[in-house]
C-alpha positions, 0 to 999 in steps of 0.5 A, spaced: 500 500 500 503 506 498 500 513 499 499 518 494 504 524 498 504 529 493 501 536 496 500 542 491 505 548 492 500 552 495 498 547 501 506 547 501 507 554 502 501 555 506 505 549 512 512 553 511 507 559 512 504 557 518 511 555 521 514 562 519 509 565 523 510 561 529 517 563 529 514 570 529 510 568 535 517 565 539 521 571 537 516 575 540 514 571 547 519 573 551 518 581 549 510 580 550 515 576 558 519 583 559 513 588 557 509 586 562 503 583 558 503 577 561 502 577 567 499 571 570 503 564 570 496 562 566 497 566 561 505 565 561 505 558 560 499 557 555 502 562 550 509 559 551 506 551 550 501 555 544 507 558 541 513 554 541 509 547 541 506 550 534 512 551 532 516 545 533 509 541 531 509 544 525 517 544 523 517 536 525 509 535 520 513 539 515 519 535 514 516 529 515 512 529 510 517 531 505 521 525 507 514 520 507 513 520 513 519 515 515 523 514 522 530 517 522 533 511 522 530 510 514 531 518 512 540 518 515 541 511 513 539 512 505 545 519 506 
């Protein structure tokens, strides 16, 4: 059984878009830190695990789709 893994470039960009923006949002979390608006522990913590999980989420997502969804192992060994 294969799967089809072919996205359309607008899809693709849209992925790289996504996780840009989400770099954005963890350059600017410890500004938002420094300049006061967060100011409770609930809004630190959920804007940190909102920020940075969505930007490693989608850095993995997208290599992993490139690859076709193989385990490290299957990628580096092929090198």
């Amino acid at each position: 059984m294969t799967l089809n893994n072919k996205k359309s470039k607008f899809t693709t960009f849209l992925n790289w878009a996504g996780v840009a923006f989400s770099l954005f949002l963890c350059i600017q979390w410890p500004f938002w830190l420094i300049d006061g608006h967060l100011d409770t522990l609930y809004l630190k913590i959920a804007t940190f695990i909102a920020a940075y999980g969505s930007f490693f989420g989608g850095l993995y997502w997208n290599i992993k789709n490139h690859y076709g969804w193989k385990t490290c192992k299957e990628i580096f060994r092929n090198r």
